[in-house]
Phi, psi and omega in degrees: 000131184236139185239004150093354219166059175296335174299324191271322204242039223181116183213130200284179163303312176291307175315279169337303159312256238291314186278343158310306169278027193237310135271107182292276171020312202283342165296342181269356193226017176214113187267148197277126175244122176255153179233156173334306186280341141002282187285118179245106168337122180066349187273098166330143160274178188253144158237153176187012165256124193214165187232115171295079202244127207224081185282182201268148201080345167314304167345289179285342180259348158294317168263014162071033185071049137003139192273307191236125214244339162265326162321313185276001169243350155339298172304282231270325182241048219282329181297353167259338166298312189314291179315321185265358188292308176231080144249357201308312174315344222238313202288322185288342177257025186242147171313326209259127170196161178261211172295345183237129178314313183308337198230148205279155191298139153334143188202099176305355192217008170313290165006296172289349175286334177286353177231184194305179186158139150306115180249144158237174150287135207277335171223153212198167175244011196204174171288200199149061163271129191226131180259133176243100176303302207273337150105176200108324185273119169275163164206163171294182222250337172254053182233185139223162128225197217213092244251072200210140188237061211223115124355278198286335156320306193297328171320277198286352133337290196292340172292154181274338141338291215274331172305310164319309158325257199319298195325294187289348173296305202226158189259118154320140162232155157001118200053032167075011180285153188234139158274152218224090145249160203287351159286336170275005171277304174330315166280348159323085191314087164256144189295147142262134151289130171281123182250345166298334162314072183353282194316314186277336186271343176284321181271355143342253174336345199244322182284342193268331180255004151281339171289327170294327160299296177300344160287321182288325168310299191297344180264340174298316203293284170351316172273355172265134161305178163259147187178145187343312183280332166298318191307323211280316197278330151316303179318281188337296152330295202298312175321271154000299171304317183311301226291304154330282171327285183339296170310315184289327193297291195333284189318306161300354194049040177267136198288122155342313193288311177314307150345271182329327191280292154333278166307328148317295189310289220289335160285349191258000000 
């Protein structure tokens, strides 16, 4: 998502505030915004980055073709208006714009950012799949996400198999880092289940319900200072991950010995 202008539509936390409390109104135009570095596996993000979103056409279909279309959103919104007012110069001369300097570029997938999904990052030295559960979270052009709310999809992304996968595949840029575009997702081998498979709809179900644990873990860790019980829910994670990994080497018919080769690799 590009908004042409981040000084103006890019906004901190004390900003959010401050215009909230000035227009309760101003909570319906402003969304939680992520950048690349952000994106943690499994990891709620923390906010404090937000995005001002006025997509293009809102304008007109909200004031109802208005005669004066900034008056009405002066009138309607003023505290946000107040805040992008002096940027109007900055705004009107930039490419990424909607029908109005107030409002953001034609975008085929806002929609979709409003509902749960996978966000990654474009560039990781690993997968680094973050489940946005409650759905909502915008994010910028050194994101991607994955317009899918499958558990176990997210599992096996997130596995060190598919990290392995990708390592060996795809070309390492500088410090080993990989890019995660989307033709090279695409190509991602992920397994399917048979769910007429007893056997397979269980271990479907035993992987789905450790991603709901590394989720839960990880919003407890967050939520603790550091301290003996942070340490302990760390401990936990990892566990919780070996287990996931097991499960997926299983789901794949990979060998111990195979095992062995992988994890080397993905360490090293």
């Amino acid at each position: 998502m590009l908004t042409g202008l981040n000084e103006a539509f890019v906004i901190d936390e004390e900003t959010k505030r401050r215009l909230i409390r000035e227009d309760s109104k101003s909570a319906e135009l402003i969304k939680p915004f992520l950048v690349g570095k952000d994106i943690k596996r499994y990891t709620p993000p923390e906010k404090g980055r937000y995005l001002i979103l006025i997509p293009k056409g809102w304008t007109r279909e909200h004031s109802k073709n208005s005669r004066s279309t900034w008056n009405w959103f002066k009138e309607n919104y003023p505290a946000i208006a107040n805040h992008l007012q002096s940027f109007t110069e900055k705004a009107q001369k930039r490419y990424d714009k909607g029908e109005y300097w107030w409002e953001l570029r034609a975008c085929d997938y806002y929609e979709e950012f409003e509902k749960p999904k996978m966000i990654l990052p474009d560039i990781s030295v690993r997968g680094n799949f973050m489940f946005d559960e409650a759905g909502g979270q915008f994010s910028v052009n050194t994101t991607y996400i994955i317009c899918s709310s499958d558990k176990f999809l997210l599992a096996i992304l997130n596995s060190s198999l598919m990290t392995f996968f990708y390592k060996n595949s795809f070309a390492a840029y500088r410090g080993g880092y990989l890019r995660f575009f989307t033709q090279y997702i695409e190509q991602l081998p992920i397994r399917t289940i048979d769910f007429n498979n007893p056997f397979e709809k269980t271990i479907h179900d035993k992987l789905v319900s450790l991603v709901d644990r590394m989720l839960d873990l990880h919003k407890k860790k967050n939520s603790l200072p550091p301290s003996a019980e942070r340490e302990k829910i760390e401990r936990e994670i990892v566990i919780t991950d070996e287990k996931i990994d097991e499960i997926v080497y299983g789901l794949y018919g990979v060998t111990a010995e195979e095992r062995k080769i992988i994890e080397r690799t993905n360490e090293a």
